[in-house]
C-alpha positions as CSV (number, residue, x, y, z in Angstrom):
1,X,37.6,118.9,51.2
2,X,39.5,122.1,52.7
3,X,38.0,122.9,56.2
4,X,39.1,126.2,57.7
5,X,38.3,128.1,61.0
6,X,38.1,131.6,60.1
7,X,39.3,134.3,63.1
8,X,37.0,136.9,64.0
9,X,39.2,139.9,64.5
10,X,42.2,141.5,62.9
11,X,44.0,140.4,59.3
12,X,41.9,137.6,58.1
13,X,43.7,134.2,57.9
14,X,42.6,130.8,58.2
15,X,44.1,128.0,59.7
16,X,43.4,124.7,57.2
17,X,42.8,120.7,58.2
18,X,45.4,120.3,55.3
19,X,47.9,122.0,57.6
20,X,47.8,120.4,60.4
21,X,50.4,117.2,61.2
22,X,49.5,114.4,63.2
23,X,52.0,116.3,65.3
24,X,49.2,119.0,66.3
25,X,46.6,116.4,66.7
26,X,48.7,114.7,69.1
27,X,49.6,117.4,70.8
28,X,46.2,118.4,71.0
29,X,44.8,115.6,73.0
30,X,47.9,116.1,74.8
31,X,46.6,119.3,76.2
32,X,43.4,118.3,76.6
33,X,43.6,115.0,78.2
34,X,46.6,115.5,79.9
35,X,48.6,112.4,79.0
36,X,52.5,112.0,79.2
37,X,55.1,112.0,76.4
38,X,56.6,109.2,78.4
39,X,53.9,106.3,77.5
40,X,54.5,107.3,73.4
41,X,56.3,104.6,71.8
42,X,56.5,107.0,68.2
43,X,56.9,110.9,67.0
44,X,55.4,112.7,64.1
45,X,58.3,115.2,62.9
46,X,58.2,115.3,59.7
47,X,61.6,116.7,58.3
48,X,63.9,119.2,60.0
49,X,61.9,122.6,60.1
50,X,59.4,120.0,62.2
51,X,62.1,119.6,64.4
52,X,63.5,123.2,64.7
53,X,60.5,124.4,65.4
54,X,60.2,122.2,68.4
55,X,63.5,123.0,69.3
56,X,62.6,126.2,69.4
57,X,59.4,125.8,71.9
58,X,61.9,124.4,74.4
59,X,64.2,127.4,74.1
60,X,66.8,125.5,72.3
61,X,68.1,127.6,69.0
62,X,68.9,125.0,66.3
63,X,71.5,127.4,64.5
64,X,73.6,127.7,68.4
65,X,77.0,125.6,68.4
66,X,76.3,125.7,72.4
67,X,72.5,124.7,71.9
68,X,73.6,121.4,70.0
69,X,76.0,120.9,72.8
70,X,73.7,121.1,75.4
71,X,71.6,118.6,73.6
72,X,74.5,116.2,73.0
73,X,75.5,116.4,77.1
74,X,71.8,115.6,77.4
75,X,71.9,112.0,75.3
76,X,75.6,111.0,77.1
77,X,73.7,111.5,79.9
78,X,71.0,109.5,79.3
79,X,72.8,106.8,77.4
80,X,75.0,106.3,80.7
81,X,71.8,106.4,83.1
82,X,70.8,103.7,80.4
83,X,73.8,102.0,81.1
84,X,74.1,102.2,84.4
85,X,70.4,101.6,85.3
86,X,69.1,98.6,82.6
87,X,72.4,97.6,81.4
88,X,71.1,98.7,78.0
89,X,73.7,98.4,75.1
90,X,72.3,101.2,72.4
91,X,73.0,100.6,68.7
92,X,76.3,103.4,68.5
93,X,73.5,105.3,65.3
94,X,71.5,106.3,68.8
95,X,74.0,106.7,71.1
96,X,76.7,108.7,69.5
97,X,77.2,108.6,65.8
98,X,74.1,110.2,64.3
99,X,73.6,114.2,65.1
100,X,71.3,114.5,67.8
101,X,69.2,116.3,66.3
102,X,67.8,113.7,63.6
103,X,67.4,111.4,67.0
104,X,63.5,113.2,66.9
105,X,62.6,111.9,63.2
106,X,64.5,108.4,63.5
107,X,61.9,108.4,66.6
108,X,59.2,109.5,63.9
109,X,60.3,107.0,61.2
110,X,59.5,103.2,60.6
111,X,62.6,101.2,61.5
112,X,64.7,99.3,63.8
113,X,66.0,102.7,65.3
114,X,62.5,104.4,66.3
115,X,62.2,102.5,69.3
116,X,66.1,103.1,70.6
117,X,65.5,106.7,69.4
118,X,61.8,107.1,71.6
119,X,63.9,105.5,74.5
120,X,66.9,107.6,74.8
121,X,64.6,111.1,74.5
122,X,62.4,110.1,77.2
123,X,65.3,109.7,79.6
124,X,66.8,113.5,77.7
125,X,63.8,114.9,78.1
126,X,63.8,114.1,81.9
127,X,66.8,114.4,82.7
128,X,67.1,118.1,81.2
129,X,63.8,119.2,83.1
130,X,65.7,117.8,86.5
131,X,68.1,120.2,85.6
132,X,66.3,122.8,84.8
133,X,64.7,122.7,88.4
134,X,68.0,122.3,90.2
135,X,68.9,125.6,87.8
136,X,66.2,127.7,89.6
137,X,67.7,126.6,92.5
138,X,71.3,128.1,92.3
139,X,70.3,131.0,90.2
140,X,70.7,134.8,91.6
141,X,67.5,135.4,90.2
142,X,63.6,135.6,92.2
143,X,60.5,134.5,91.4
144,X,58.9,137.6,90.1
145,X,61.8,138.1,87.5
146,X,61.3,135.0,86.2
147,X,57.7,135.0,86.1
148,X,58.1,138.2,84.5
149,X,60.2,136.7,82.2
150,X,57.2,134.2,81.3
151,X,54.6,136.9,80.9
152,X,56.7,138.8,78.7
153,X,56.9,135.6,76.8
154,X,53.6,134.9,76.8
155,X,52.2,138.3,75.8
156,X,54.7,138.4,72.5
157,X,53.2,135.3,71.4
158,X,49.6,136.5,71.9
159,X,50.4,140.0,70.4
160,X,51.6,138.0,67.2
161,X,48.9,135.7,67.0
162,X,46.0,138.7,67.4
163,X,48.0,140.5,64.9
164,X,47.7,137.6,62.3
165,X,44.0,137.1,62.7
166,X,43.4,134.3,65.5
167,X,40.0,134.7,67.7
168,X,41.9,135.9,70.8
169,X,38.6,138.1,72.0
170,X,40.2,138.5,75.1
171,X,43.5,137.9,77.2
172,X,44.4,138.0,80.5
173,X,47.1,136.8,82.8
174,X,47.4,136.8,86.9
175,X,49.5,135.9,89.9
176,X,48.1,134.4,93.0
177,X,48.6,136.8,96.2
178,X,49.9,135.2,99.3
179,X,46.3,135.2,100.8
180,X,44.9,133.5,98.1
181,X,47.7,131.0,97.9
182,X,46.8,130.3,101.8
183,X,43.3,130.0,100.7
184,X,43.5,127.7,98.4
185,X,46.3,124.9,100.6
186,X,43.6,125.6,103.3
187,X,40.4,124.3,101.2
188,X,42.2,121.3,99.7
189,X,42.7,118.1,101.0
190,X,46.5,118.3,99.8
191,X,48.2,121.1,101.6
192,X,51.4,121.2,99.8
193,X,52.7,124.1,98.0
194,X,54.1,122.0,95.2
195,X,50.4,120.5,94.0
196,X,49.6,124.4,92.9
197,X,49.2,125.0,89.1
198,X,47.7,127.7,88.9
199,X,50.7,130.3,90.8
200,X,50.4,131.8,86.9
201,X,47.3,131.7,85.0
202,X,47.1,132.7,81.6
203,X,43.1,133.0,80.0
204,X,41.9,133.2,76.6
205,X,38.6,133.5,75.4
206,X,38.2,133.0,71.5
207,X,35.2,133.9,69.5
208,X,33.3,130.1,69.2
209,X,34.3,126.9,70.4
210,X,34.9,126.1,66.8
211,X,37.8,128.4,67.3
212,X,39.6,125.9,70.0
213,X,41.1,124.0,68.1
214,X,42.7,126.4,66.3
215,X,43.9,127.9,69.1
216,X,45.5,125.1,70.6
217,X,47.0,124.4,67.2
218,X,48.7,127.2,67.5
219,X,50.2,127.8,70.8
220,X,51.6,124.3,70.7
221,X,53.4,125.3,67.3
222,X,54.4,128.9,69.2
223,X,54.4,128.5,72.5
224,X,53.8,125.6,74.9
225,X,56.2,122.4,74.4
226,X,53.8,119.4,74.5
227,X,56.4,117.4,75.9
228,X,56.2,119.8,79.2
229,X,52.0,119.6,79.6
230,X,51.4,118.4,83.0
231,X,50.4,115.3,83.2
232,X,46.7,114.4,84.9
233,X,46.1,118.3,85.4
234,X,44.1,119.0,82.4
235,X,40.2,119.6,82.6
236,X,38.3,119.8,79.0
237,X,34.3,120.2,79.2
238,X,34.5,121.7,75.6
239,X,36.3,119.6,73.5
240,X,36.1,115.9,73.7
241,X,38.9,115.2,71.2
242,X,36.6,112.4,69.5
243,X,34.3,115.6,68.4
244,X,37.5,116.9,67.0
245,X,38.1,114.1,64.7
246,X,34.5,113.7,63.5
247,X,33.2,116.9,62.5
248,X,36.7,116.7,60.0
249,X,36.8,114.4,57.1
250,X,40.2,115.5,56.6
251,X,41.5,114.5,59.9
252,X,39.2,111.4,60.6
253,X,41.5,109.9,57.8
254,X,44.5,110.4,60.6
255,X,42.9,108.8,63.5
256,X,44.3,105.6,62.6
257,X,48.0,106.6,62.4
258,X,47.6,108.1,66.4
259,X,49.0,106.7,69.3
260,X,46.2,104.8,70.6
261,X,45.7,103.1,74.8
262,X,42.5,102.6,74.8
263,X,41.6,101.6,78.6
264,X,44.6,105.1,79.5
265,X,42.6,107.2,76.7
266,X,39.2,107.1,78.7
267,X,40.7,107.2,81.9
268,X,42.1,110.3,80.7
269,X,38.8,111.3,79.0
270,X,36.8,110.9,82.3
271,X,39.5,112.4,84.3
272,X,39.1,115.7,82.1
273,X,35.4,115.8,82.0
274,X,35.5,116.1,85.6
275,X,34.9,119.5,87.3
276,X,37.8,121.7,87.6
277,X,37.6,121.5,91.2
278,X,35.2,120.4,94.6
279,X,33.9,124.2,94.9
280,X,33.2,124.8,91.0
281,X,29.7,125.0,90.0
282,X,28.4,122.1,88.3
283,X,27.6,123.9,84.6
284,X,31.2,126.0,85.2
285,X,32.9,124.9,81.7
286,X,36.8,125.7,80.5
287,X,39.2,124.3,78.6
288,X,42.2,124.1,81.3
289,X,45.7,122.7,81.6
290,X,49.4,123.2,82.5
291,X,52.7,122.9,81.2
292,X,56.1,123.6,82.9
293,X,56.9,126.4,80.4
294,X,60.8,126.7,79.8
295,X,62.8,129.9,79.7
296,X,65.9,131.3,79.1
297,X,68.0,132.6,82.1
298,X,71.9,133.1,79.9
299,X,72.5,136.1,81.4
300,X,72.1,134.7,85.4
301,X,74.4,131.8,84.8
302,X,77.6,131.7,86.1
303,X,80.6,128.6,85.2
304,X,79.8,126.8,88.7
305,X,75.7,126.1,87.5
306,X,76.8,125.9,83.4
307,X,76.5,122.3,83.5
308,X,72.8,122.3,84.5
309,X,72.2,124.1,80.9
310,X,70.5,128.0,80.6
311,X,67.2,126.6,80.7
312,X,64.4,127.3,83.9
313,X,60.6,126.0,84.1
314,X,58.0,128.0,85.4
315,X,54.4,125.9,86.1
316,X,51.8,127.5,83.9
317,X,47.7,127.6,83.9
318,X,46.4,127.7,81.0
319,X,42.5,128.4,80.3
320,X,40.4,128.7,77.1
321,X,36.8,129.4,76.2
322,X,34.5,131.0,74.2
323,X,32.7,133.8,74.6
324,X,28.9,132.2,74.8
325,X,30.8,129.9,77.4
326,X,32.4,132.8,79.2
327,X,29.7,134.5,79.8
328,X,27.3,131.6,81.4
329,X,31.0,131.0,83.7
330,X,29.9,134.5,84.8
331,X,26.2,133.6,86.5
332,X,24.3,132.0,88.9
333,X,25.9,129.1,90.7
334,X,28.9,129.2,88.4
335,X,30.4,132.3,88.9
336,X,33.1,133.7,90.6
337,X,31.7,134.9,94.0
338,X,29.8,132.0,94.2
339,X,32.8,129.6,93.8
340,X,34.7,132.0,96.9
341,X,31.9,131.3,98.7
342,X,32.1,127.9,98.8
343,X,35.6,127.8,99.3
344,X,35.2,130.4,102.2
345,X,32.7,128.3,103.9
346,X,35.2,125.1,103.8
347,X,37.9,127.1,105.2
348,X,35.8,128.2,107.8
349,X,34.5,124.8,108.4
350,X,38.2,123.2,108.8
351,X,39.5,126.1,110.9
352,X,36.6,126.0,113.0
353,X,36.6,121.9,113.1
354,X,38.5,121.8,116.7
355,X,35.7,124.6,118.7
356,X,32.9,122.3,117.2
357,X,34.5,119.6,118.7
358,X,34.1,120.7,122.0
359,X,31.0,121.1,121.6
360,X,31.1,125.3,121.8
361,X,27.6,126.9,121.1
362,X,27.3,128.4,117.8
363,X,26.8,131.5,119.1
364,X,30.3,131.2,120.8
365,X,32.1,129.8,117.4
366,X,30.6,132.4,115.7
367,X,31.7,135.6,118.4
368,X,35.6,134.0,117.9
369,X,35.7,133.9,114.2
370,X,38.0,135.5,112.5
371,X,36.8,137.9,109.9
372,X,38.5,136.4,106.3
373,X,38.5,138.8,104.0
374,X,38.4,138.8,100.2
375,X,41.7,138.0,99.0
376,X,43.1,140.9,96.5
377,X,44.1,139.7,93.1
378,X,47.2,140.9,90.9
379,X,45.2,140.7,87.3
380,X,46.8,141.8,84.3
381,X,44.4,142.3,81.3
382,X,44.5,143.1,77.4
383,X,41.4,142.5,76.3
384,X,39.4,143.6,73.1
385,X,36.1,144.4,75.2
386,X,37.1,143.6,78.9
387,X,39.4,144.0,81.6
388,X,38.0,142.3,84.0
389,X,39.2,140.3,86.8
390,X,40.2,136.9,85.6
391,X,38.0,134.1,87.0
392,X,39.7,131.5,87.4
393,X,39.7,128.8,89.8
């Protein structure tokens, strides 16, 4: 049986079960769960163009002398913090003699090797995002340029996927104003700057929800290294990945050759299901998660910060739904003006908490109040029938 999901606008083109790896489907739940590459014990490459491609996603170029060599600084790295750390002796295949680059499908391959391969690209794959952050550090660069950087990247990979037929009814992208910013750290219990995702908020809306999953399919292929999706910050109230599986034949037949935890998997399940935050309406429904998206910074990089690599991350929001969906996000209790309401009123609650402690007459609280207005959003739309104001949360 051949399922397909069939894109509403643009050059026709269908995306096929018989297409998709146990790579997607992994990456998939990835996204929607929000689980960690770290807790995998196994890969699902499949030969090299597998790997390139992934490569690729992480902004390494598979056909660069310089890219390889970055990866091969990356493994002496972490076969010394091995070392150093768990006394680990590797077998010299993993540490040194093999090319690095068949490391990912001796990791997706039975054999005595997969688990010294799995081991040694967790610690690479940590130990090149800690560089990446102390990059952004030393780098002449600011935060708009490189968040410019990421909507440029972002918007090429939308145009292309619009262009070969995928659902993408509408797209928009935003940056949180100071106000807002100060807004949000004064409404949640955590006030530290670091806990916000959402600095950079992409949104898509596809035609059906039937349309998800292709979606996802394909900005993982495209776009977002699954290796790099946030852990614990994803929220799913459209997709259980269970429905995935058995409304297809094709990929119930894969279930088995997942990566199952079953106690983590519906931890992570209930986690998801959750709402999106303490002020979103109950019936608000999305598809949300984040991933530290990499990019390239070459041209800022001078000899002194070389060995931290040419590679930056940028946290990323990223929000799907479908159109039905959408448009019940948009009334009553779950919309927009109704969420700032309820965030507005717990501002005003916890910067007010110390004059109702002394017991001030409401009339008195209420004469000192400071007016708080309606923070301004930067919204940046392309959008097949709207250009409104993205409303996220």
């Amino acid at each position: 049986m051949v399922t397909s999901w069939t894109p509403s606008t643009g050059q026709e083109q269908t995306l096929r079960v018989d297409e998709l790896t146990l790579e997607d489907l992994e990456a998939v739940r990835l996204m929607l769960r929000g689980s960690s590459v770290v807790d995998w014990y196994q890969l699902h490459f499949r030969d090299e163009s597998d790997v390139d491609r992934f490569l690729r996603v992480n902004e390494f170029d598979p056909a660069s002398a310089d890219d390889l060599e970055r990866l091969e600084e990356l493994r002496l790295d972490a076969v010394e913090y091995l070392g150093r750390n768990f006394n680990m002796e590797l077998p010299d295949a993993v540490a040194n003699r093999v090319p690095v680059r068949d490391l990912f499908l001796m990791a997706s391959r039975e054999g005595k090797q997969k688990t010294w391969a799995c081991i040694i690209l967790k610690v690479m794959h940590i130990v090149h995002h800690l560089a990446g952050r102390e990059l952004s550090t030393r780098l002449p660069i600011s935060v708009d340029q490189i968040y410019r950087k990421i909507e440029l990247k972002v918007m090429h990979v939308i145009d292309e996927l619009r262009a070969a037929g995928y659902p993408v009814v509408e797209f928009q992208w935003s940056r949180k104003t100071q106000d807002s910013l100060i807004t949000k750290l004064l409404a949640k219990r955590s006030t530290l700057a670091a806990n916000i995702y959402d600095k950079l908020r992409f949104r898509m809306v596809v035609r059906t929800q039937r349309d998800l999953v292709a979606m996802l399919v394909a900005l993982h292929r495209r776009l977002i290294p699954f290796n790099y999706v946030v852990p614990g910050a994803s929220v799913n109230h459209l997709l259980p990945f269970h429905r995935v599986l058995d409304e297809r034949q094709d990929l119930r037949a894969m279930e088995r050759l997942l990566q199952h935890d079953t106690m983590l998997e519906k931890r992570q399940e209930r986690a998801a299901s959750a709402p999106i935050n303490e002020f979103s309406g109950k019936k608000y429904k999305i598809v949300n998660f984040v991933a530290d998206l990499p990019v390239r910074v070459d041209s800022f990089v001078d000899e002194q910060s070389r060995s931290f690599g040419n590679v930056v991350f940028v946290l990323t929001e990223f929000q799907l739904v479908d159109q039905e969906t959408a448009a019940e996000n948009e009334r009553g209790d779950s919309s927009h003006d109704a969420y700032k309401a309820r965030q507005y009123r717990s501002v005003r609650h916890r910067l007010m908490s110390g004059l109702e402690r002394r017991n001030e007459s409401p009339r008195e609280v209420t004469a000192t109040q400071p007016r708080l207005p309606r923070p301004a959003t930067r919204p940046h739309a392309k959008a097949v029938r709207s250009h409104r104001r993205p409303r996220g949360r």
